[in-house]
C-alpha positions in Angstrom: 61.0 -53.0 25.2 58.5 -53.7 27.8 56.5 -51.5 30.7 57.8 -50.0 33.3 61.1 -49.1 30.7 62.7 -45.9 30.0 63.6 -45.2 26.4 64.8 -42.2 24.1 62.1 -42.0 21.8 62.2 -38.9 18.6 58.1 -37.6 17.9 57.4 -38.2 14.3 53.6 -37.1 14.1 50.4 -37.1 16.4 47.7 -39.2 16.8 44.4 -37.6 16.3 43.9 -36.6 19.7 46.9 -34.6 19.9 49.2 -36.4 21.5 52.8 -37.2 19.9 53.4 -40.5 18.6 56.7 -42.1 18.4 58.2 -45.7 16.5 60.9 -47.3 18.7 61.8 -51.2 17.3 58.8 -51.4 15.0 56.2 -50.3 18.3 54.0 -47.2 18.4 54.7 -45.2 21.6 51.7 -42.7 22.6 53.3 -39.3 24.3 50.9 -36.8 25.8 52.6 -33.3 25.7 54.8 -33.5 23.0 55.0 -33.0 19.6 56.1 -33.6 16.3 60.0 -33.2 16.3 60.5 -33.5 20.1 63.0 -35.8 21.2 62.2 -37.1 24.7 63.2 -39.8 27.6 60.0 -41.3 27.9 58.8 -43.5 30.3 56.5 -46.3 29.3 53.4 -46.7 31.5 51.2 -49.0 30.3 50.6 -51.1 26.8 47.2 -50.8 25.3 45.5 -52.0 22.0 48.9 -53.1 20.9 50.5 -49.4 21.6 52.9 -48.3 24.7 51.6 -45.3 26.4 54.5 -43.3 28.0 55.0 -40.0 30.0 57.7 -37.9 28.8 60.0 -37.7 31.7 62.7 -35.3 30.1 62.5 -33.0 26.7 65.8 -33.3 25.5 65.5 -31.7 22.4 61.8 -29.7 22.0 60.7 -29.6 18.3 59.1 -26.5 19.1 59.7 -23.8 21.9 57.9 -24.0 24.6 56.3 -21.2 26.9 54.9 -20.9 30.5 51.1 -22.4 30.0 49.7 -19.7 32.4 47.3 -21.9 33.7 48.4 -23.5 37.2 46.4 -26.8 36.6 48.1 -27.3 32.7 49.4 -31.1 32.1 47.0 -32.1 34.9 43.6 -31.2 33.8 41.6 -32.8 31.0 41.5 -29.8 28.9 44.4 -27.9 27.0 47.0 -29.8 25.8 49.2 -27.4 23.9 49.2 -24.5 26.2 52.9 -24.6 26.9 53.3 -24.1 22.6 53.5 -20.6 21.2 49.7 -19.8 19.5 50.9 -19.7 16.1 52.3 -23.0 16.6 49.1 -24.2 17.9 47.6 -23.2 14.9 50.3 -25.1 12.8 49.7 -28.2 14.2 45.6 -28.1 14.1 46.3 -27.2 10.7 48.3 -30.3 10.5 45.9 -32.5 11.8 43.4 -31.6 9.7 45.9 -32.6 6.4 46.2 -36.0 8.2 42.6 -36.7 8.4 41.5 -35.8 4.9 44.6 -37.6 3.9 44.0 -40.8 5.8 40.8 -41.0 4.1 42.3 -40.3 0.7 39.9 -37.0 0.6 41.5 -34.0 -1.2 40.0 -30.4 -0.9 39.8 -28.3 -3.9 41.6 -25.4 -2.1 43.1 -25.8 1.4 42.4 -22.1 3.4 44.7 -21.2 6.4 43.3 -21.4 9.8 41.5 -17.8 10.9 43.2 -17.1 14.4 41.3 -16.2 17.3 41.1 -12.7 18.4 41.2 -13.7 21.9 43.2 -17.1 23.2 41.7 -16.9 26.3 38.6 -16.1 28.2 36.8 -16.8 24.5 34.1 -19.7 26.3 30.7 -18.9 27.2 29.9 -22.1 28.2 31.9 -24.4 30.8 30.5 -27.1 33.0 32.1 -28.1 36.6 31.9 -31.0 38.3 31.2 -32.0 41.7 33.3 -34.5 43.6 35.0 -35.6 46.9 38.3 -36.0 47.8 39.8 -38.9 49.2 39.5 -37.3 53.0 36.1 -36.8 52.2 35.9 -33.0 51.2 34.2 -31.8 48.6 35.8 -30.5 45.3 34.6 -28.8 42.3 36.0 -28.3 39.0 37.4 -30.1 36.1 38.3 -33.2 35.6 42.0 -35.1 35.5 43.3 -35.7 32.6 41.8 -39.2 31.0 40.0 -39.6 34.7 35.9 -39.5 33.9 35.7 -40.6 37.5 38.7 -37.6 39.4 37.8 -34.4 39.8 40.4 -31.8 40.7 39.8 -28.3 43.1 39.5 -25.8 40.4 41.5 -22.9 41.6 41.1 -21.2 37.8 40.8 -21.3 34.6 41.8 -19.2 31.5 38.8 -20.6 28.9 35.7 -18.7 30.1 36.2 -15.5 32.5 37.4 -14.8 35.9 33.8 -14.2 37.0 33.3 -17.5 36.3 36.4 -18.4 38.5 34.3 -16.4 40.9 31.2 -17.7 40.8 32.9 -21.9 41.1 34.6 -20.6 44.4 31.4 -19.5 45.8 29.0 -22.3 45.0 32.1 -24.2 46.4 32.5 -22.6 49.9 28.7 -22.0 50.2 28.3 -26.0 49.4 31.0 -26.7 52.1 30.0 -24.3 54.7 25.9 -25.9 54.6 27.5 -29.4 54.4 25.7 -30.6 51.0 26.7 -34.1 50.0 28.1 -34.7 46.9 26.6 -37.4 44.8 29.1 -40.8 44.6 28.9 -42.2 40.9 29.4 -46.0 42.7 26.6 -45.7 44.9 24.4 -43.2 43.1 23.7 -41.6 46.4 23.8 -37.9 46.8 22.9 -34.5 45.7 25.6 -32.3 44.3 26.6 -33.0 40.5 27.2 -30.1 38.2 27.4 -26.2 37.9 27.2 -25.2 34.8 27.9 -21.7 33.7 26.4 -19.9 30.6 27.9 -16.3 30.1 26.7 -14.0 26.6 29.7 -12.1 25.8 28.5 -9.8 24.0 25.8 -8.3 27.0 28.2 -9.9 30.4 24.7 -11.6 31.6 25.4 -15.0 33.2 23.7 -17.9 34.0 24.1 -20.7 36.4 22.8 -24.2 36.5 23.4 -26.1 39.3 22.5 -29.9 38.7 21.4 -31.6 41.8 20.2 -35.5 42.0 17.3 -34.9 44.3 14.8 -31.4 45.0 13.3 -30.1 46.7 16.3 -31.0 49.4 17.2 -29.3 52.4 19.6 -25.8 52.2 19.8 -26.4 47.5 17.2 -23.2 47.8 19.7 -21.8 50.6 23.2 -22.6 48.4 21.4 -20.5 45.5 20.3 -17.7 48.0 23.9 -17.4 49.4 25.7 -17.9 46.0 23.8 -15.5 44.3 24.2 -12.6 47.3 28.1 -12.5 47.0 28.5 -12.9 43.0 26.3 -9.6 42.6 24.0 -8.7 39.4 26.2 -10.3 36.7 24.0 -13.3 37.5 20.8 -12.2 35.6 19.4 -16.1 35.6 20.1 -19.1 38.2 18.1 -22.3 37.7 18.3 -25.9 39.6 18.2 -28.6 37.6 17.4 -32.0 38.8 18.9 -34.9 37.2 18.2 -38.6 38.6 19.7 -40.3 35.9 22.9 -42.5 36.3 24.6 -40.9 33.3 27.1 -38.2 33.8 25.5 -35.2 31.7 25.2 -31.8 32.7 
C-alpha cells in the first residue's frame, strides 16, 4: 500500500477531529467525510506521522444516510464536516466522541446525560470572522477559508452558521472593496491593507456589528469602504468600527 493507491477501505471509528479512520494491512487510513460504518474506495493522498491520508473517491456502502448539505461550499470549506448527515446522527456521533475521549483517558463519569439538541441547526452564530484574500488572477476574495488551507481563501457566496444579513453585509464590503480597488494584505510579503471583517450580530435585539481589520489607517478610501458599506446594509448595522492590526499573526 503506498501513495497515490486506490483501496476499499470499511470506517471503524473517527479520529478526534471527526474524520473517519480506517485499518487496511495493519496501517491507519485518515478519511475526511465519512464515518463510522461507511465502506468507501478511497484514494490515498499523502502519508503523514506514520498515517495515509485519503479522499473518499466513492461511498459504496454509507454507514449512515446521507442528505443534501444545503450549503453550496460543503466538503470544500474549513467548517462543517457532517452536514451531508441527518442532525440526530450528528448528535450521535458528537456523543460518540465524547465516550472516546473520556475513555482514552481511562476517565469515567458518574452519570453520562444525552446531548440537549439545538433548537435551531442553522443561522444559531452570532459571531463569524471572514477573511480577506486574492485569487490567483489577482482579484480579491473574501470569505472562509479551504479546508486544512490557513493560507486559501474561498469567494464566500453564503453561509448557513450566522444569518443571511450577514451574507449581505460580506457581499457588500466585498464589491465596495473591489469597486475602490483596496489591496489586500499578502501573508508572504506582509504588504497590504485588507485582512478581516468580522461580524458580531445579538440575536436576541437583530443589532449588528462590523469590524473590519485593516493593516494600516488612516489609508486612503478605509473611511470611504465603511461609508459605502454601511449606506446599502441599512440600520441593522447599529455599530461599525476599523481595527488596525500590524502584527504578522493571522487574528481577527
Amino acid at each position: 500500500m503506498k501513495r497515490g493507491e486506490h483501496v476499499i477501505v470499511d470506517i471503524e471509528s473517527m479520529t478526534p477531529k471527526g474524520d473517519g479512520l480506517a485499518v487496511l494491512d495493519g496501517r491507519e487510513i485518515v478519511v475526511p467525510r465519512t464515518v463510522p460504518g461507511d465502506r468507501a474506495e478511497v484514494y490515498l493522498r499523502r502519508k503523514r506521522k506514520g498515517r495515509f491520508e485519503g479522499v473518499a473517491d466513492d461511498l459504496i456502502e454509507p454507514g449512515m444516510p446521507r442528505q443534501d448539505p444545503g450549503c453550496v461550499h460543503f466538503g470544500h470549506c474549513g467548517g462543517c464536516r457532517w452536514q451531508d448527515l441527518a442532525y440526530e446522527d450528528q448528535l450521535r456521533l458528537k456523543e460518540k466522541m465524547v465516550h472516546e475521549a473520556f475513555s482514552r483517558r481511562e476517565l469515567v463519569p458518574h452519570t453520562w446525560h444525552p446531548i440537549a439538541p439545538s433548537p435551531d441547526i442553522f443561522y444559531y452564530r452570532n459571531k463569524m470572522e471572514f477573511s480577506f484574500d486574492t485569487e490567483r488572477d489577482g482579484s480579491l476574495q473574501l470569505g472562509l477559508h479551504v479546508r486544512e488551507r490557513y493560507n486559501r481563501v474561498f469567494d464566500l457566496e453564503a453561509c448557513l452558521l450566522q444569518s443571511e444579513r450577514s451574507n449581505q453585509i460580506v457581499d457588500c464590503f466585498r464589491r465596495h472593496a473591489i469597486r475602490l480597488e483596496l489591496p489586500v494584505y499578502d501573508l508572504k510579503s506582509h504588504e497590504g491593507l485588507l485582512r478581516f471583517l468580522v461580524v458580531r450580530e445579538a440575536k436576541g435585539t437583530g443589532q449588528i456589528m462590523v469590524s473590519l481589520v485593516v493593516s494600516e489607517y488612516p489609508r486612503e478610501n478605509v473611511d470611504a469602504l465603511v461609508a459605502a458599506a454601511l449606506r446599502e446594509v441599512g440600520d441593522d448595522v447599529t455599530t461599525c468600527i476599523v481595527t488596525l492590526h500590524t502584527g504578522k499573526a493571522q487574528i481577527a
